[in-house]
C-alpha positions in Angstrom: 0.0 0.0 0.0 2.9 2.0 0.9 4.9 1.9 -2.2 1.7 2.4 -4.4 1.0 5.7 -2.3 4.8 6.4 -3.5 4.1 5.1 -7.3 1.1 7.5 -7.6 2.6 10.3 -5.8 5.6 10.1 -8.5 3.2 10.1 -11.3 0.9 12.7 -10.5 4.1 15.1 -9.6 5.9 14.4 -13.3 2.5 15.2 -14.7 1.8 18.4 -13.0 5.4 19.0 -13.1 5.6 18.6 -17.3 2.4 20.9 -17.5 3.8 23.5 -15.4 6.9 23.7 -17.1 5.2 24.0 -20.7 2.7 26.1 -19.3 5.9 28.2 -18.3 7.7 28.3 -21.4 5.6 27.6 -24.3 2.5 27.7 -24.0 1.6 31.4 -21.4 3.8 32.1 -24.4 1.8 31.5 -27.3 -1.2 32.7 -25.5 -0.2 36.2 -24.8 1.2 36.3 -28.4 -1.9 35.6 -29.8 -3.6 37.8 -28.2 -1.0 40.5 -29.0 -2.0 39.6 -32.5 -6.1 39.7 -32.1 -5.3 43.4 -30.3 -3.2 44.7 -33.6 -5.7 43.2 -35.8 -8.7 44.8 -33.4 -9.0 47.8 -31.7 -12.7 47.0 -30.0 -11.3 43.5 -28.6 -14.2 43.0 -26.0 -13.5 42.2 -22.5 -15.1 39.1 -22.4 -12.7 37.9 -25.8 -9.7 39.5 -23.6 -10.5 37.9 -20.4 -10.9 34.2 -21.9 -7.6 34.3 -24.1 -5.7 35.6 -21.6 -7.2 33.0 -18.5 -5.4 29.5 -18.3 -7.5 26.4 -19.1 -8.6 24.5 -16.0 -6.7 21.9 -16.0 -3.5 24.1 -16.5 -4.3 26.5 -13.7 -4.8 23.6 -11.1 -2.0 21.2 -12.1 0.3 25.0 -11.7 -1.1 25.5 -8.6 -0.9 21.9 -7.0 3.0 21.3 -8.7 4.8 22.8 -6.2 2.9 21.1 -3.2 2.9 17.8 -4.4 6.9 17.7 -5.0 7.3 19.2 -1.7 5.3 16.2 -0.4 7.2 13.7 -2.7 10.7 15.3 -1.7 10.2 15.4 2.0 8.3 11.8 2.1 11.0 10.0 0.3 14.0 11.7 1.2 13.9 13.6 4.5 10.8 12.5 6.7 7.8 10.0 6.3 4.7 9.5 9.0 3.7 6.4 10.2 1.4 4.5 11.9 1.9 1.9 15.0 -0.9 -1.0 14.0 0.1 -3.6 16.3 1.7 -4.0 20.0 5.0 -6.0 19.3 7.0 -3.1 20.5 5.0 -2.4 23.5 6.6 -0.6 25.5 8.3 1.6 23.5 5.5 2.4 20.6 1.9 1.4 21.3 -1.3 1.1 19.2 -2.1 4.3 18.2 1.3 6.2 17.9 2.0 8.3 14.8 5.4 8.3 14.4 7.8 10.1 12.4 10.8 8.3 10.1 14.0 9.5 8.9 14.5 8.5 5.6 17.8 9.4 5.0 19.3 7.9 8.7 20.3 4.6 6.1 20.9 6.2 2.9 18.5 7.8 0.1 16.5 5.7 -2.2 14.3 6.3 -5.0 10.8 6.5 -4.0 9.6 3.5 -6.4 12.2 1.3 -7.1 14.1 1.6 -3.5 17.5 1.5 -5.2 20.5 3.3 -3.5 21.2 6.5 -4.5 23.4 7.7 -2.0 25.0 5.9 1.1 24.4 8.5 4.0 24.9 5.8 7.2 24.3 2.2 8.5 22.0 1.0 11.3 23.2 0.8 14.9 22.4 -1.7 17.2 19.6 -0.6 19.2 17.9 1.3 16.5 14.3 1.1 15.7 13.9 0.8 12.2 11.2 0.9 9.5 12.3 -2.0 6.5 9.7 -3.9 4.1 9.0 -7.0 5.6 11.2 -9.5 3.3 8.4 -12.1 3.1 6.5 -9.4 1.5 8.2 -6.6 1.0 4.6 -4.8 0.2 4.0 -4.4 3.7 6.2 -2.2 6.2 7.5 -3.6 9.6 8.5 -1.8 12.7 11.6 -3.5 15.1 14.3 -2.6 16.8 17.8 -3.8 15.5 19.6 -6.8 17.7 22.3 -8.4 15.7 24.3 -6.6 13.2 26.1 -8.5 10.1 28.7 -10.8 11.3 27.1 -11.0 14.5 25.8 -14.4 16.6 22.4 -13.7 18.3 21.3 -16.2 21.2 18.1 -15.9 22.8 18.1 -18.9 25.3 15.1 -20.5 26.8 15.0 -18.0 29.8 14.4 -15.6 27.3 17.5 -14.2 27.8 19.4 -11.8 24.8 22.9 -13.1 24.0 25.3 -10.8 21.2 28.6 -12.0 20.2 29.8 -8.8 18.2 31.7 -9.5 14.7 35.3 -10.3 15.9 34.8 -11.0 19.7 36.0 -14.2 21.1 32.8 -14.8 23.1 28.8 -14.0 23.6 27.9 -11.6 26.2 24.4 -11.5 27.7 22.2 -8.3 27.3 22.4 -6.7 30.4 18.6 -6.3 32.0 17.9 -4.2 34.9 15.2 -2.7 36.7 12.7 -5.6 36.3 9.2 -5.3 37.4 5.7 -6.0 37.0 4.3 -3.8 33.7 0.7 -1.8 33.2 0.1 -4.0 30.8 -2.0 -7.2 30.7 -1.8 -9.3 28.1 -4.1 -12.6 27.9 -5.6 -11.7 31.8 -1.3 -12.3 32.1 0.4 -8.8 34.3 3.7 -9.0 31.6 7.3 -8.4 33.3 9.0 -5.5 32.2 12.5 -4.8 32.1 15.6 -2.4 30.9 17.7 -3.5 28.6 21.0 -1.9 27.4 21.5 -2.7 23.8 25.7 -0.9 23.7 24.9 2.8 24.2 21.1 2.3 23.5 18.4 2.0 26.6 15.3 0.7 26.5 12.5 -1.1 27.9 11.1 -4.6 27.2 8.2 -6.5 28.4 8.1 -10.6 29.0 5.3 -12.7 29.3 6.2 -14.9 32.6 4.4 -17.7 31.6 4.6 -18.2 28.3 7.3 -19.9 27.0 8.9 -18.6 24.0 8.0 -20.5 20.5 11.6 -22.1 19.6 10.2 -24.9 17.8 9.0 -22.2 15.1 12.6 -20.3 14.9 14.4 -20.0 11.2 16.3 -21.1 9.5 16.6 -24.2 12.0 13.6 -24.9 14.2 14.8 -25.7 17.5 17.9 -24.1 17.5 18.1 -20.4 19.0 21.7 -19.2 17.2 21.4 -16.6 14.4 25.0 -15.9 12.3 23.9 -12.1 10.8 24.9 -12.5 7.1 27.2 -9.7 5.5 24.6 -6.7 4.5 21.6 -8.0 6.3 20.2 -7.3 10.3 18.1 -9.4 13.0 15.7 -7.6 14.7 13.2 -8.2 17.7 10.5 -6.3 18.9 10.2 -5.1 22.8 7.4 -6.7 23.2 9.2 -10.0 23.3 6.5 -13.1 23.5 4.3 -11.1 21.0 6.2 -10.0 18.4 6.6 -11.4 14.9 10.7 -11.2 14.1 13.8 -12.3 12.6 13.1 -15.7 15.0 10.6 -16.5 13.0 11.2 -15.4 9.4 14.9 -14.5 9.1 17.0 -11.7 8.5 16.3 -7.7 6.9 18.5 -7.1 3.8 19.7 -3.2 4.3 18.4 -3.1 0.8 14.5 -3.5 2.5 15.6 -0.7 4.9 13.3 2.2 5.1 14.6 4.2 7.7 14.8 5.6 11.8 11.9 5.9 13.9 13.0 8.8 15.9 9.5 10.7 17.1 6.2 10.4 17.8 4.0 13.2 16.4 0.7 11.8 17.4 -0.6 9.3 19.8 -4.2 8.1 20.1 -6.0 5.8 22.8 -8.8 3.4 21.2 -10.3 2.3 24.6 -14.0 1.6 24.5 -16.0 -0.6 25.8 -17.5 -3.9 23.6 -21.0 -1.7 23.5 -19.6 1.1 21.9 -21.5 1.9 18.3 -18.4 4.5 17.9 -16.3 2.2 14.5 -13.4 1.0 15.8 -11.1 3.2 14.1 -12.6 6.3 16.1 -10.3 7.6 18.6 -11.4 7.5 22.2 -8.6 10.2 23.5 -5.2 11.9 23.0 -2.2 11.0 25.0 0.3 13.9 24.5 2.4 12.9 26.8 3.9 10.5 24.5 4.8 13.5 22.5 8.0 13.8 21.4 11.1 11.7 20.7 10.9 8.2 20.9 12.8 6.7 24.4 
């Protein structure tokens, strides 16, 4: 959906874009030469004559007027910053249902807006970032996670649900250290979940574990049963905070950069959608603002 809000934004902004430059330089032109010529040949040139050779044709004046607004639009969505939305909880605590974040699209390097090739190389993903990629099973559909294991990297994640990273070159895997552990807000299956800090290098955040669910290792790939990634060269794993409910590279593998949209780095809206089961409000309504999550993302 994404990509063909990006294929149709391209389109309409060359088409505005080649009538605005003709309209420009060829054809405002040919109309004020003309009627140069209709004023030479007449003297009594009513106003009404006047007034419609000299007015642009409809479809001129509003592809000249809406030109410069959609290539701003295209410009700043594809290169600079591009809004999304939060559907899901699988990075709970960090993002929740309802956030509208915002995405830097040049954190990982610009791309063209259709074809996602690499344009220019502006950075690569740190460890601990949140990132934005197309979801490599189907790249049509835009994930949200935060990056774990960088290439050249083995990832553990043991059966006590504890985060193991051997950096490219060390001799040995360190556990993630956790701290601050306590009982989380949030309920999940009637279950209070556990909540934690976790210090990803320089990065801080929070996580939340489900204490009695046991974690799914029979459905990890490439090797069910086995819970030790090797990062390829040029791709990423990434989890999601929200540890026993989130969809990630446990499950279907690693993010080439290439699939790499960009940084979440704020939040620029955040709505609540609690109503009760009665409620005849759709779904989609929103029940309430929460501004205090406002702001960069922690």
């Amino acid at each position: 959906m994404a990509n063909t809000f990006s294929i149709i934004l391209v389109i309409v902004t060359l088409v505005t874009g080649i009538v605005w430059a003709f309209e420009k330089w060829v054809w405002s032109k040919k109309r004020l030469e003309k009627l140069k010529q209709l004023e030479e040949q007449s003297s009594d040139l009513d106003e009404q004559t006047f007034k419609k050779l000299k007015t642009q044709p409809w479809w001129i004046e509003n592809s000249v007027a809406i030109f410069p607004v959609i290539a701003f639009v295209l410009i700043l969505r594809s290169f600079i910053y591009e809004p999304f939305q939060i559907p899901s909880g699988s990075m709970m605590p960090t993002l929740l249902v309802g956030d509208f974040i915002l995405v830097e699209k040049f954190a990982y390097g610009l791309k063209d807006p259709v074809w996602h090739h690499q344009l220019v190389d502006t950075g690569e993903p740190k460890r601990g970032d949140i990132a934005v990629f197309r979801y490599p099973p189907n790249p049509s559909i835009d994930y949200i996670k935060r990056i774990v294991g960088l290439p050249g990297d083995v990832v553990r994640y043991n059966s006590d649900k504890v985060l193991c990273i051997q950096p490219k070159g060390a001799s040995k895997c360190t556990d993630v250290v956790d701290s601050n552990v306590h009982q989380s807000r949030f309920v999940q299956g009637g279950v209070h979940l556990i909540e934690k800090t976790e210090h990803l290098g320089k990065v801080e955040h929070h996580i939340l574990i489900n204490p009695l669910r046991r974690d799914r290792i029979y459905e990890y790939q490439p090797r069910p049963g086995v819970d030790e990634w090797v990062v390829p060269p040029g791709e990423y794993f990434v989890m999601g905070d929200n540890r026993d409910n989130s969809a990630d590279s446990r499950y279907w593998g690693f993010v080439p950069k290439a699939n790499l949209v960009g940084k979440a780095v704020a939040i620029w809206m955040s709505f609540e959608f609690d109503r009760s089961p009665n409620s005849i409000l759709p779904s989609w309504v929103p029940t309430g603002v929460r501004f205090n999550r406002i702001g960069s993302i922690k």
